[in-house]
C-alpha positions in Angstrom: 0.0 0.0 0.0 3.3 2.2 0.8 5.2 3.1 -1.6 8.5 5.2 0.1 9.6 8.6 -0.8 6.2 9.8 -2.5 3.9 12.2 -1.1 1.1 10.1 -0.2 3.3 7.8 1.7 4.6 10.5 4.1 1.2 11.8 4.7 -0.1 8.4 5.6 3.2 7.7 7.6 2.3 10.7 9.7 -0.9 10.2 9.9 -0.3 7.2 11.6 2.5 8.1 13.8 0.3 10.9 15.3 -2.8 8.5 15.5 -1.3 6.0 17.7 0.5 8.6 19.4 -3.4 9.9 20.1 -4.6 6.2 20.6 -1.6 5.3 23.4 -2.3 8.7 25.2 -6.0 8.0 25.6 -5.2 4.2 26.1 -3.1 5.1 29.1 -5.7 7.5 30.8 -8.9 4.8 29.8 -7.7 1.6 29.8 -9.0 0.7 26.6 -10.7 2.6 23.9 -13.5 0.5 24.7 -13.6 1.5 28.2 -13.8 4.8 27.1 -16.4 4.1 24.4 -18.6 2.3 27.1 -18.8 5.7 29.1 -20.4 7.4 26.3 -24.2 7.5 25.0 -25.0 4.4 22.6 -25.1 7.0 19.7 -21.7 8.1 20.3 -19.8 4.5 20.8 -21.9 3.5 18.1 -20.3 6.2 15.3 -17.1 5.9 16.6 -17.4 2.1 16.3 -18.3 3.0 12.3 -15.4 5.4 11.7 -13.0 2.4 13.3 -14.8 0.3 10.6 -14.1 2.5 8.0 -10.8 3.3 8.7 -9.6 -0.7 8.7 -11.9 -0.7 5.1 -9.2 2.4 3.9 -6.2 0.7 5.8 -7.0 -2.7 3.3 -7.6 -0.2 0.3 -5.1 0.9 -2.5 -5.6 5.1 -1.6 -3.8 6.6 0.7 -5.2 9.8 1.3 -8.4 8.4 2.5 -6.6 6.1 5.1 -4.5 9.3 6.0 -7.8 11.2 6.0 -10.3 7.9 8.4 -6.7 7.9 10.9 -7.7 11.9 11.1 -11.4 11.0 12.2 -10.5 8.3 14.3 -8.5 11.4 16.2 -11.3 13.4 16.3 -13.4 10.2 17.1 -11.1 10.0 20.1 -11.4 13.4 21.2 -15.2 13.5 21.3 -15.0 10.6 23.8 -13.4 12.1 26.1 -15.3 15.1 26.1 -18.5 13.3 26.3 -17.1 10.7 29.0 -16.1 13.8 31.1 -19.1 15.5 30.7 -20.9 12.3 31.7 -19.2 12.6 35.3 -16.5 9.5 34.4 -12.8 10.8 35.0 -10.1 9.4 33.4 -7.9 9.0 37.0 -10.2 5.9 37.5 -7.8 4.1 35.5 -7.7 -0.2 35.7 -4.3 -0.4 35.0 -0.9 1.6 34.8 2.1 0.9 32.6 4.9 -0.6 34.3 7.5 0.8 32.0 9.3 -2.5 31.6 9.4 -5.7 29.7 9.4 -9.1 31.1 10.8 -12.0 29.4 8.5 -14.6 27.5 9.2 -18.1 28.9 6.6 -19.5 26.2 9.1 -20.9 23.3 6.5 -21.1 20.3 6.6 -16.6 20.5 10.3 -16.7 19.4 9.8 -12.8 18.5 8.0 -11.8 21.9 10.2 -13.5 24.1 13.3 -11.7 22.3 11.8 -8.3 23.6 9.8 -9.2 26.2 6.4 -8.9 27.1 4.8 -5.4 28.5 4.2 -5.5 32.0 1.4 -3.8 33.4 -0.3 -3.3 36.9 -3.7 -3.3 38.3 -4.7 -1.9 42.0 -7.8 -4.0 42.0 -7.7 -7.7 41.5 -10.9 -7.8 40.3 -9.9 -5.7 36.8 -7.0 -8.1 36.0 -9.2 -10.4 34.0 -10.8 -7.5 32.0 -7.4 -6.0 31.3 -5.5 -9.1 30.2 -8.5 -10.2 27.9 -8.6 -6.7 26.2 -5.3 -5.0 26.4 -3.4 -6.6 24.6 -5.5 -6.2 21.7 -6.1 -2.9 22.3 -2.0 -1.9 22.5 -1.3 -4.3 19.5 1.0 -6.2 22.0 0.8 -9.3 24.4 1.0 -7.8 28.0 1.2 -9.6 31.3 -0.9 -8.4 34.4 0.7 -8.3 38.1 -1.9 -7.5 40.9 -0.6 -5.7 44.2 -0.6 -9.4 45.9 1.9 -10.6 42.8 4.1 -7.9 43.6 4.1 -8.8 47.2 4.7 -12.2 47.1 7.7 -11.6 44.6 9.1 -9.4 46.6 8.6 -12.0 49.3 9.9 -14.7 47.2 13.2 -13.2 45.9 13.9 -10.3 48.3 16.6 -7.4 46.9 18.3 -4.6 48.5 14.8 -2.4 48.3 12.6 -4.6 50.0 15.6 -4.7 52.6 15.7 -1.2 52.5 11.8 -0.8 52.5 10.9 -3.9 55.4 14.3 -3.4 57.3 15.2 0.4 57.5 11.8 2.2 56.2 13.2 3.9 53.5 10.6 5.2 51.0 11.4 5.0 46.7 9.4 7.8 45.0 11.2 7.2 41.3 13.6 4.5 40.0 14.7 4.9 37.1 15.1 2.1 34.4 16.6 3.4 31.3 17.8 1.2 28.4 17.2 -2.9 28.3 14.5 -2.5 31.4 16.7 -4.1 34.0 16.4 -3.0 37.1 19.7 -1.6 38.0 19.7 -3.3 42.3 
């Protein structure tokens, strides 16, 4: 569908970049796109659902311009769910899951591509949303993700105890940021 170097092809490659830059952003703050769909009228989830339809039938077709131009919608799309869902009394702090920044590596030996960069880890206060998260989040990132509840994180740091939980059970000392930068290892 791409052809490199012409016109159309940069549009469309920018019109992508900025509409999953705008699909992460309110991914992060909703959960899921259909989370945030669901907090809308009927009317509304229902047109966005067609635009999303619309833009896969323009992703499959030969013209660029009107993929470029249904990823511009689907932006748009975006931004009138939010407004609604906030206007509805939902805020998007209720969130089921935060991004844990880091990759954890796949023990499964049939992914031989995901286990080379790992798979994104993410957390969820309450137990009860781990389900809902790991059945639709991975779709909705266009990754496989694992889910670690508070009591997961617990018992590991039970189970293989570092300097921090030291630190944290032994001495009381309190992290507010680590910082992982580059392969995602913790550095401790």
């Amino acid at each position: 569908m791409m052809e490199d170097g012409s016109y159309a092809s940069d549009v469309t490659r920018k019109a992508v970049a900025s509409w999953e830059r705008r699909k992460a952003e309110a991914v992060s703050r909703w959960g899921s796109l259909e989370r945030l769909a669901s907090k809308c009228s009927p009317e509304t989830a229902a047109k966005f659902a067609k635009a999303k339809g619309r833009m896969k039938d323009a992703k499959v077709s030969a013209e660029e311009f009107e993929y470029a131009k249904r990823l511009g919608v689907m932006e748009r799309g975006v931004d009138a769910l939010e407004k609604e869902a906030l206007a509805n009394g939902y805020a998007s702090n209720d969130l089921t899951w935060f991004d844990l920044k880091m990759r954890v590596k796949d023990r499964r030996a049939s992914r031989s591509e995901t286990s080379q960069e790992g798979l994104r880890a993410v957390f969820v206060v309450n137990p009860e949303d781990a389900g809902y998260v790991a059945a639709t989040l991975g779709h909705e990132l266009g990754e496989e993700v694992i889910v670690y509840t508070v009591a997961d994180i617990v018992m590991m740091a039970h189970e293989n105890p570092t300097a921090l939980t030291h630190l944290k059970q032994i001495a009381g000392a309190y992290t507010t940021h680590v910082d992982i930068a580059g392969d995602g290892e913790v550095p401790w």
